[in-house]
N, C-alpha and C positions, 0 to 999 in steps of 0.2 A: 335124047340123053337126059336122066333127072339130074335137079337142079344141085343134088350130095355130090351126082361122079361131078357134073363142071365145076366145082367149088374143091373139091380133089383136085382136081386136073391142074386148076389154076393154081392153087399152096404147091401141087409136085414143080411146076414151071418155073414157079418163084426161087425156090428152095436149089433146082439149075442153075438159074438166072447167076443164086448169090453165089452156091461153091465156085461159078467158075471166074467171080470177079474178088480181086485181093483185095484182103484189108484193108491196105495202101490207098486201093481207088474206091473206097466203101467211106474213109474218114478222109482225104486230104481233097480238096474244092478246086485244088490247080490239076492242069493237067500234068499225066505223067507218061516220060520216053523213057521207053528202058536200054538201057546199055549192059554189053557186057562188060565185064571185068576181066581185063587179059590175064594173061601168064606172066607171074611175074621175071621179071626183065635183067633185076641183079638184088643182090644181099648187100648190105650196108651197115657197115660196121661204127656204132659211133664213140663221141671221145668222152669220156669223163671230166667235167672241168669244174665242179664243186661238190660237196658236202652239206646238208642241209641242217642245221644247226636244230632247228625246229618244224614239224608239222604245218602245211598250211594245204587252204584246200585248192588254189588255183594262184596264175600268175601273168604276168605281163614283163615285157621286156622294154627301157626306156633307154638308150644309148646304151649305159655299160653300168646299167643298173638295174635288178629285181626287184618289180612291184609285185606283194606278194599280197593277196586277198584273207584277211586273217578272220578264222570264224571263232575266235577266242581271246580272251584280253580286252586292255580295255580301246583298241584301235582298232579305225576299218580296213587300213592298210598299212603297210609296213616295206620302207625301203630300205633295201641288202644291195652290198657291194659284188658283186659278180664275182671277182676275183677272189674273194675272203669267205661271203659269206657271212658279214658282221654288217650290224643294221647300220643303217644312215643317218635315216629319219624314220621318226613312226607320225603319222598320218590320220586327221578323220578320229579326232576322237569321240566317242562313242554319250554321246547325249543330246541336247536339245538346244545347247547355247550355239554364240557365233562358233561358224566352222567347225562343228560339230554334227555326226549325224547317228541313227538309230543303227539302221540297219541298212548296208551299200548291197545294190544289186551285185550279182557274183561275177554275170557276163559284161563287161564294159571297153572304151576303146583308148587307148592312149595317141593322141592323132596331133603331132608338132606340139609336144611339149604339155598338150592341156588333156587331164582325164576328165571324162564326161561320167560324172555318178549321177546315183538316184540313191535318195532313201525311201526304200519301199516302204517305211512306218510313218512318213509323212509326207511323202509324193512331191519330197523336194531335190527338184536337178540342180546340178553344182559343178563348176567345172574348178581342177584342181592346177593351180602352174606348177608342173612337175618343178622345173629350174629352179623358181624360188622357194618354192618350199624345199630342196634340200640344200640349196645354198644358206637359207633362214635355219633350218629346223623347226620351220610351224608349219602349220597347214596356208596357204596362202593360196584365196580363194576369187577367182578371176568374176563369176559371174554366178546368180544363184537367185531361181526361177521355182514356186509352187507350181506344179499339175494339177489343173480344174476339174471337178466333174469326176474324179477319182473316187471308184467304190472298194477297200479293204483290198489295196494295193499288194498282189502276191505279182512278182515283177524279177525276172529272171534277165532277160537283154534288156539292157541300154545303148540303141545306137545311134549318136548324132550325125544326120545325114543334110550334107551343106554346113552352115553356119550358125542359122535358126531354127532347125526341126528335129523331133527326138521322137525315133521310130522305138516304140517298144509293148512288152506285154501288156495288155491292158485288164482290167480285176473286175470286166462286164461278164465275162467268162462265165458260166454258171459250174461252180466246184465243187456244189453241194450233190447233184445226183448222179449217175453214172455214164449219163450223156458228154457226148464232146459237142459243146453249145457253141457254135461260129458265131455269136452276136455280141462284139464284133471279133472279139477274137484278139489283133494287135490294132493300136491306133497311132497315127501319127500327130503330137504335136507343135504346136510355135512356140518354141522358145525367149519370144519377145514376151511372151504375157500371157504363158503356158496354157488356153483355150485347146481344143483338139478340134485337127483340121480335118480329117478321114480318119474312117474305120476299115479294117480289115479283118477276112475271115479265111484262117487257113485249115482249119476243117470244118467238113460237114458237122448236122446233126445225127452223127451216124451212132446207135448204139455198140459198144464196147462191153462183153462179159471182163469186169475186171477181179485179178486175182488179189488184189489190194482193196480196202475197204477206205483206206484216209482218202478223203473229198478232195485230196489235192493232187491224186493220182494223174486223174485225165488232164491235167495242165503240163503233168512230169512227163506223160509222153508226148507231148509236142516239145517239151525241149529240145535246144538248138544251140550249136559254138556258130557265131560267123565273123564272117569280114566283109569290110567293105571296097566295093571296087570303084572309088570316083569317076575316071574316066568314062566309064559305064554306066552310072548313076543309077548303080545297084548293089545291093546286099545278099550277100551268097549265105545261106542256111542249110549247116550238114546235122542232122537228126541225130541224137544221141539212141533213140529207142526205135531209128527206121533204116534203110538203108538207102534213104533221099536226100537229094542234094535239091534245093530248092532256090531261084534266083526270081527277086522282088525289085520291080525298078520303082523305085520310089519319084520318077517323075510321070512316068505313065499309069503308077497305083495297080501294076499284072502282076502275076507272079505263072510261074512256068517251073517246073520239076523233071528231073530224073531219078527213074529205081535203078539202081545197082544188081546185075543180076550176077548171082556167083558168091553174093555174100547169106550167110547163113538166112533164114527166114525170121519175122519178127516171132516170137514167141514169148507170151509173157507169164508165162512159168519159169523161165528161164534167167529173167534178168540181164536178155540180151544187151550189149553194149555195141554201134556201131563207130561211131564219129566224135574221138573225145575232142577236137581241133580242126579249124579249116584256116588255111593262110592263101591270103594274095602275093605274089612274089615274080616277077620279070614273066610278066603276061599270062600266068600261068595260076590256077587255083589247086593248093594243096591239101590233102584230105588228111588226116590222122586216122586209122580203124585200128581198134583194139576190138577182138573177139578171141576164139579158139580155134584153132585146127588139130584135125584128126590126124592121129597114125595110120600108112598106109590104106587111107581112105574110108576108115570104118567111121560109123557115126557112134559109136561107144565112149559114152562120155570120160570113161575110166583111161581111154588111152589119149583125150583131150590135155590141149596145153596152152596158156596164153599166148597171140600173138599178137604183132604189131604190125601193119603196111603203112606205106606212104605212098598215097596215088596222086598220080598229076591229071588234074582236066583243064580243057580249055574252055573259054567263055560259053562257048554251043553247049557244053557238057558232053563231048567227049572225048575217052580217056587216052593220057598219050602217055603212060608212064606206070609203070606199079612196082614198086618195091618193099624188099624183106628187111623187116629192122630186126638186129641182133637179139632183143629182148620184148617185152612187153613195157609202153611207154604210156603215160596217162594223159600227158596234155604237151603242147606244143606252142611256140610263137617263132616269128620271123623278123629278126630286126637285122638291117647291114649287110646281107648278104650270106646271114647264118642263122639254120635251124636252130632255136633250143626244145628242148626235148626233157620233160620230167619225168622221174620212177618212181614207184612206191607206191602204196596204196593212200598214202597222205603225202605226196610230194617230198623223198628223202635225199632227191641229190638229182642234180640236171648234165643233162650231156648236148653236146653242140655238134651240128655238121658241116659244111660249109655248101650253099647251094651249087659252088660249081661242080662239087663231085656228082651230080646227077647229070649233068650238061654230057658227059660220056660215055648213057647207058639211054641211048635215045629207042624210041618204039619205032 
């Protein structure tokens, strides 16, 4: 045989090799188990319990108070009364002085009373005393730590995991070319005197045709909602742009994944949405999926409609629950023993479940 057909032979083999491996396993470096996604289980209807006085683009739940993440004005957050709807306290004003910051990462954890930020414009973590600061009306700032070794800090999660380490995006990333550069990808740092302790890389160098040109794309598909599971001494990552549920033990430094099979495919013509929310909740991990479904099964996008599920998985990943929410919801948290649940394309008004009503639609 000439050395053209084996040089054929070998690009057709190759060109096999790729179609028949996904995306999925071409860009993410952890392994991936796939599950299926059952039939859902029951429909759930939820309650209206405010009015949203103003736009905001994400939030948090702190006893019987709305931390709202404000990407306008002159503050980084903004606390609302639950019940009203009228502010508290505004928070994190917006500049360079004491107790002031630039700009707050969007993803952050409120965990007994202390939020853990970052300002991504100057790679400063800060924890916030919820209690006192709305008892005071100031910002009243427990602890507050420079990130070393920071290059032009684009920083989406902030998760402090223990007491001293603060697991988040790291800006080694390379954003400039159309590669998904894994070097390192996320790093963990010490909190005592912010050096970084490990790197981490949750994708390959896998090339991506993207349909978007801004250099900040390939960082916007690995966005991620999580939580953290202590007992576990890991962090659950549900893909905003994948249908992956990923768990990272921040004491072992693995990370291990499942695809979701059953939920639409990724497609980035599309501006698929899988996972706007994941919660931890009585041993159990909850998934938020907004996407679309079809009428009587056509893939015609003209007879598409948003919807909303809420899936339950267990530690292993997997699924023991799947349900229909009445509309289409944006984002989610779990305090107390009740779902909150927001609407609107900017957050216009929250609705609440109570977790026990799924306790009597078991799989």
């Amino acid at each position: 045989m000439c050395r053209r057909s084996k040089t054929a032979l070998a690009f057709v083999f190759v060109l096999v090799c790729v179609s028949c491996t996904s995306l999925e396993e071409r860009v993410f470096k952890f392994p991936l188990t796939p599950v299926e996604l059952p039939e859902v289980s029951d429909s759930l209807s939820l309650t209206k319990i405010i009015d949203i006085k103003h736009s905001f683009l994400d939030f948090r739940i702190y006893d019987s108070v709305i931390v709202e993440y404000a990407t306008s004005g002159s503050y980084g957050l903004i606390a609302l009364s639950i019940e009203s709807g009228d502010t508290l306290v505004n928070l994190c004003r917006k500049g360079r002085g004491p107790n002031e910051a630039l700009l707050i990462a969007p993803y952050y954890d409120i965990v007994d009373g202390v939020a853990g930020l970052l300002d991504i414009q100057t790679s400063k973590y800060f924890e916030v005393n919820m209690p006192e600061s709305i008892r005071t009306g100031n910002t009243v700032i427990d602890r507050e730590v420079f990130l070393l070794d920071t290059v032009f800090p684009i920083v989406y999660n902030t998760i402090r995991v223990g007491t001293d380490s603060l697991f988040c995006y790291d800006a080694k990333v390379n954003l400039i070319s159309d590669k998904l550069n894994g070097n390192p990808g996320f790093s963990l740092f010490d909190l005592k005197d912010g050096k970084r302790i490990a790197e981490y890389a949750l994708a390959k160098k896998a090339s991506i045709k993207l349909k978007k040109k801004s250099p900040l794309y390939p960082s916007i598909l690995l966005n991620f909602q999580h939580c953290i599971i202590p007992e576990k001494h890991c962090i659950c990552m549900a893909f905003i742009s994948f249908p992956i549920v990923a768990f990272f033990d921040y004491r072992e430094g693995t990370f291990r994944g499942v695809k979701i099979i059953g939920l639409p495919e990724f497609d980035q013509m599309k501006d698929t949405v899988y996972f706007e929310g994941v919660e931890y909740a009585d041993d159990s991990i909850y998934l938020l999926y907004r996407g679309i479904t079809y009428a009587q099964g056509s893939q015609d996008e003209q007879l598409s409609k948003p919807c909303s599920k809420l899936i339950r998985m267990d530690f292993s990943g997997n699924i023991t629950g799947c349900y229909e929410l009445d509309d289409s919801y944006r984002k989610f948290q779990y305090s107390n023993g009740t779902f909150y649940f927001a609407s609107g394309s900017n957050i216009e008004a929250l609705y609440s479940m109570d977790i026990a009503s799924l306790k009597t639609s078991v799989m």
